[in-house]
KOLVO-697941 format. One record per atom (N, C-alpha, C): residue in three letters; z, x, y. Coordinates in steps of 0.2 Angstrom, whole numbers, plus 2048, in hexadecimal, padded with zeros to 3 digits. Each point is the difference from the previous one (the first is absolute). Layout:
% residues N
ALAZXY;...
***
This chain:
% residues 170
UNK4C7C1F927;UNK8067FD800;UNK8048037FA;UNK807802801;UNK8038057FD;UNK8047FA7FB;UNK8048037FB;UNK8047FB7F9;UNK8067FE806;UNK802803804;UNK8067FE803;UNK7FE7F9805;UNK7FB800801;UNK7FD7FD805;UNK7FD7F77FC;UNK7FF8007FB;UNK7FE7FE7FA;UNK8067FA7FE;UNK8078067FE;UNK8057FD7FF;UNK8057FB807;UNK7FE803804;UNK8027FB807;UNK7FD7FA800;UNK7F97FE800;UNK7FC7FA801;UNK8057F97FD;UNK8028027F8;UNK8037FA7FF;UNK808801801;UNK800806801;UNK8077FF803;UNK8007FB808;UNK7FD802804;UNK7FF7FB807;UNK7FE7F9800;UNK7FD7FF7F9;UNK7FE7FB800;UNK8077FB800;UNK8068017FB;UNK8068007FE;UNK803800806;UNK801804803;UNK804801805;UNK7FD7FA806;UNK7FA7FE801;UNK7FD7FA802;UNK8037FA7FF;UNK7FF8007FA;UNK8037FA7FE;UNK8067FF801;UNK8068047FD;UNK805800802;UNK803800807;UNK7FC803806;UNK7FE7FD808;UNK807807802;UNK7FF8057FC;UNK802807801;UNK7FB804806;UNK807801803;UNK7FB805809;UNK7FF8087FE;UNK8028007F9;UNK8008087FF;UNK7FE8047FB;UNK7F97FD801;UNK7FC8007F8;UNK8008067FF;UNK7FF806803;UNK7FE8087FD;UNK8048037FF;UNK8077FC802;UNK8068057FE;UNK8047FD7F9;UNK7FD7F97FF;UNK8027FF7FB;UNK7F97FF7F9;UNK7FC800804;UNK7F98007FD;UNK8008097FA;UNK803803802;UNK8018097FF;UNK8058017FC;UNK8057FC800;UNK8078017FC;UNK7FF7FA7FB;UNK7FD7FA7FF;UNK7FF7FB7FA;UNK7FF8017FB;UNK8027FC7FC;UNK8018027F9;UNK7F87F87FE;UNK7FB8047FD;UNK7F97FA800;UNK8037FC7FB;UNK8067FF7FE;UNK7FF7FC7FA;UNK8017F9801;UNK805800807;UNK7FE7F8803;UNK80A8017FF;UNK8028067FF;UNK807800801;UNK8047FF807;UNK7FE804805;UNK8017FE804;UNK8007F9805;UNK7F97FC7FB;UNK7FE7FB803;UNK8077FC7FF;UNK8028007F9;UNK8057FB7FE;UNK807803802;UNK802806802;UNK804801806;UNK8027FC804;UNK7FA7FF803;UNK7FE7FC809;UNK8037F77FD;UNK8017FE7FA;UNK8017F97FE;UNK7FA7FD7FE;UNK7FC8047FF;UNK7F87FC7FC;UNK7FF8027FA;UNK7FE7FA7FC;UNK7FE8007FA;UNK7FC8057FE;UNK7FD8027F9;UNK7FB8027FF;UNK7F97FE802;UNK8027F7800;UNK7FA7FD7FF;UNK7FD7FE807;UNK805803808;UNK8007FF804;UNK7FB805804;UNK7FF8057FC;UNK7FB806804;UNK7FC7FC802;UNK7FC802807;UNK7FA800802;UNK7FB8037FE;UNK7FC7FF7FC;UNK7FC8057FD;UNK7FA801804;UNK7FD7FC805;UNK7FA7FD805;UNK800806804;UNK807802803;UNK803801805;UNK7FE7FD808;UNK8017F97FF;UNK7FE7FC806;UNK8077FC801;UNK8038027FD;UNK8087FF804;UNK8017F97FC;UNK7FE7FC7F9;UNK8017FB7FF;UNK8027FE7FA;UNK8048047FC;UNK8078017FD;UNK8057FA803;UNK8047FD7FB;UNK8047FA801;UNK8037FF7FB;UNK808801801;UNK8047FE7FB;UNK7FE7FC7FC;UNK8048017FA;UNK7FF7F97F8;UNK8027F8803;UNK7FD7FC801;UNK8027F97FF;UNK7FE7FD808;UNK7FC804803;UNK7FF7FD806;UNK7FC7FB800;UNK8017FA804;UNK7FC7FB801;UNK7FF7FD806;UNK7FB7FC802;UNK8007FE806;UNK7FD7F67FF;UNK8037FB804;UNK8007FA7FD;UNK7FE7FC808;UNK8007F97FE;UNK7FF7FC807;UNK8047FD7FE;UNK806801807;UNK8087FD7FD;UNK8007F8803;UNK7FB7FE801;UNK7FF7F8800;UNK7FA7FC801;UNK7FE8037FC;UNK7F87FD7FC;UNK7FD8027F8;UNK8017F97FF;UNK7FE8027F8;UNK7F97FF7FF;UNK7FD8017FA;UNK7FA8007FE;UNK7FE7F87FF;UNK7F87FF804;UNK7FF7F8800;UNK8027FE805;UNK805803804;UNK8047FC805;UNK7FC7FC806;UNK8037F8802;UNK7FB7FF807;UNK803802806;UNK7FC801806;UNK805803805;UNK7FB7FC805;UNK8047FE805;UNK7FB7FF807;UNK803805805;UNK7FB803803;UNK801804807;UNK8037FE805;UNK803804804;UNK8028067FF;UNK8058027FC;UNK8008037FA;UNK8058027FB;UNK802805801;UNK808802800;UNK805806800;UNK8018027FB;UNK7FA8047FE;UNK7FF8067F8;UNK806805801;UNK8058017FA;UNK805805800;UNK7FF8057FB;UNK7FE805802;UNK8008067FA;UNK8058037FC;UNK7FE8007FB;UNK80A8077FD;UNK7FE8037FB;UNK802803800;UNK8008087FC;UNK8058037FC;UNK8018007FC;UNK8068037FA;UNK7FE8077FE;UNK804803800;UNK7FF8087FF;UNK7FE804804;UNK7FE7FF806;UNK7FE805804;UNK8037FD807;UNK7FF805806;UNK8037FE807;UNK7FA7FE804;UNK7FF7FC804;UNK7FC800804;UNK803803807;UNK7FB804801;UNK800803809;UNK7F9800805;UNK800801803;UNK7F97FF804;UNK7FC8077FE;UNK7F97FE801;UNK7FC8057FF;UNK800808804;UNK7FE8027FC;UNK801805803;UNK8018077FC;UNK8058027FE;UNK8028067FC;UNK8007FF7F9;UNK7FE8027FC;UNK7FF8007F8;UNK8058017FE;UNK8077FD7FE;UNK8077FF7FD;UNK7FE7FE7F8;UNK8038047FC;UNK8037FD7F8;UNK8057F9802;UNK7FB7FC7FA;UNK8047F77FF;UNK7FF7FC808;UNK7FB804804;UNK8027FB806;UNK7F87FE802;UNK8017FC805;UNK7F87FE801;UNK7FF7F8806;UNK7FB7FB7FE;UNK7FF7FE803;UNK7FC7F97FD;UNK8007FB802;UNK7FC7FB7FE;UNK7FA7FD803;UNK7FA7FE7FB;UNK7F8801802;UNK7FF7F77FE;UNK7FD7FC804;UNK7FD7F97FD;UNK7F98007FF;UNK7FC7FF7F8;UNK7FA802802;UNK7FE7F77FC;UNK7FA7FF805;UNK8007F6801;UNK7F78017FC;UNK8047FE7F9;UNK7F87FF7FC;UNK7FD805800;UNK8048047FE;UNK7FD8087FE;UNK8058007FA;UNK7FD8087FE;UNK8068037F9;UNK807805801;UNK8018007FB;UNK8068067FF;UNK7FB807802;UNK804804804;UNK7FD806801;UNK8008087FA;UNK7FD803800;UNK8058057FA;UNK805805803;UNK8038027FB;UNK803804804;UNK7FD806803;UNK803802806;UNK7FC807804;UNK7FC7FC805;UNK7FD7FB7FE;UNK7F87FE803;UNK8077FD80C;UNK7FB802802;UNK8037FD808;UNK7FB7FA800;UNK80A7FE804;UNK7FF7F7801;UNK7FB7FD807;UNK7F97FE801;UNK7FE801804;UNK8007FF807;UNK8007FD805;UNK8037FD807;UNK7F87FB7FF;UNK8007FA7FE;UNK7FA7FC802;UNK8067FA800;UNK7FA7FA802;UNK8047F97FF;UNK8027FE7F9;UNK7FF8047FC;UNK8007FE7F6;UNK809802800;UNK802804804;UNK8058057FD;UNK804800807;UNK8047FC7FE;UNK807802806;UNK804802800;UNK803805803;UNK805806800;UNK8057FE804;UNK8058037FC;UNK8087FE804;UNK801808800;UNK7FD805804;UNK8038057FF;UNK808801807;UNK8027FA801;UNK806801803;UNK8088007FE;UNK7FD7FE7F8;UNK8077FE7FC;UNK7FF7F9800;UNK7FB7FD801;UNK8057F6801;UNK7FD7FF7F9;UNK8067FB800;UNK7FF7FA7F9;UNK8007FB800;UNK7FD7FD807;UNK7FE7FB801;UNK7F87FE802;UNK8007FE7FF;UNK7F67FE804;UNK7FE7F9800;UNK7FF7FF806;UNK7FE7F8804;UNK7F98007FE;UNK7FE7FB7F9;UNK7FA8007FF;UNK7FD7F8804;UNK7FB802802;UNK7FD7FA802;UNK7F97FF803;UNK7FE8047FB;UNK7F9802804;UNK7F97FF7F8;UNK8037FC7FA;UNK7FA8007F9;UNK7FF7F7802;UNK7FC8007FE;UNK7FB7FD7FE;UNK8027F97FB;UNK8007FA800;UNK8037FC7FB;UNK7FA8027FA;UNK8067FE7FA;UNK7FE8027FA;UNK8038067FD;UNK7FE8017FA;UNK8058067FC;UNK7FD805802;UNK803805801;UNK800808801;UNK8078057FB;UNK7FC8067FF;UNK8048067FD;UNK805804806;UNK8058017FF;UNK804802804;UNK8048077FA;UNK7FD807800;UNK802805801;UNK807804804;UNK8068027FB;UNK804802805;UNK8008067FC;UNK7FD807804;UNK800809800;UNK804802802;UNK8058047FB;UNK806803805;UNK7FA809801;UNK800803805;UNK7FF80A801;UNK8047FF803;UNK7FE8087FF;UNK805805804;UNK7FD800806;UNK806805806;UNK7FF800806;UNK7F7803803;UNK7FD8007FC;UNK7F8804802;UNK7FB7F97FD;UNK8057FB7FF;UNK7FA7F97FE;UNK7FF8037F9;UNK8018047FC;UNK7FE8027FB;UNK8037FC7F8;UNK7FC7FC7FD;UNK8037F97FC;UNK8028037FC;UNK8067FC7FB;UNK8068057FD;UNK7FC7FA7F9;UNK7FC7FD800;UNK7FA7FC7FA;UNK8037FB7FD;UNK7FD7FE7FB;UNK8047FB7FD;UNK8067FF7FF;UNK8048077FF;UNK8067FC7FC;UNK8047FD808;UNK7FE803804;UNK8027FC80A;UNK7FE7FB803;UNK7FC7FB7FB;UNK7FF7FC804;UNK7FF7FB7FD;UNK7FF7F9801;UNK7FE7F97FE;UNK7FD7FB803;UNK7FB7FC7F9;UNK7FB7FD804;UNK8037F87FD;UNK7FF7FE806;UNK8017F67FF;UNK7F97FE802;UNK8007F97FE;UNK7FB7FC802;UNK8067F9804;UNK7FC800808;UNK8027FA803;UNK7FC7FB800;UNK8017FA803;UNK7FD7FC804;UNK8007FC807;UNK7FE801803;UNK7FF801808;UNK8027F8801;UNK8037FB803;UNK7FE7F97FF;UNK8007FE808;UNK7FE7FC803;UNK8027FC805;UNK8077FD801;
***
């Protein structure tokens, strides 16, 4: 492996996240200082260093826009998700600040980079929705996990996600 080849890796990595189709042409002219990252509208602190595409603007969060912590629910409940700082769009293509929302039921926060699974613990809305017809837990209290990744299921970690505790009632 050659220096020049060396100097590319985190250049692509960058240009990944940033969800750039023209990694080797700009991977080749970049300046590594993270200058031309902050060109593109990203922070310093916004680089991907992983290079797994999950870099995320300063201040992004993700909440349950009507369920708070403790709260009782009886099923079927109309869960709504939201997200501040970032766009949701369906899975798929690994876009900077975009992504998609994950329910995970009495599980944890994922870290970052780590893929969100496809079992019955973790439910993916890779279509874009922010809404989800819960009706399927168990009375009693349960953890309710909400994981914002990116378009590859790829979890954007703590600072994307949030965990409540419900109560299932009759």
């Amino acid at each position: 492996m050659t220096i020049k080849h060396l100097l590319f890796i985190p250049a692509l990595a960058m240009a990944v996240a940033c969800g750039n189709s023209n990694t080797e042409e700009k991977a080749e002219g970049m300046d590594h200082s993270g200058q031309d990252h902050n060109a593109m509208g990203h922070g310093e602190g916004d680089i991907d260093t992983t290079g797994l595409g999950v870099a995320f603007p300063e201040g992004g969060r993700v909440y349950f826009a009507n369920l708070e912590e403790g709260q009782q629910i009886k099923l079927p409940y109309s869960l709504q998700m939201g997200v501040e700082g970032m766009e949701v769009e369906p899975a798929g293509a690994i876009n900077y600040g975009k992504g998609h929302h994950h329910i995970i039921i009495d599980g944890s926060v994922m870290a970052a980079g780590s893929s969100v699974p496809f079992d019955g613990e973790h439910i993916h809305f890779g279509k874009g929705q922010t809404e989800f017809q819960l009706d399927s837990l168990e009375v009693g209290k349960h953890t309710l996990t909400l994981q914002f990744a990116n378009g590859a299921h790829l979890s954007y970690g703590e600072s994307l996600s949030n965990t409540i505790t419900v109560e299932i009632v009759k």
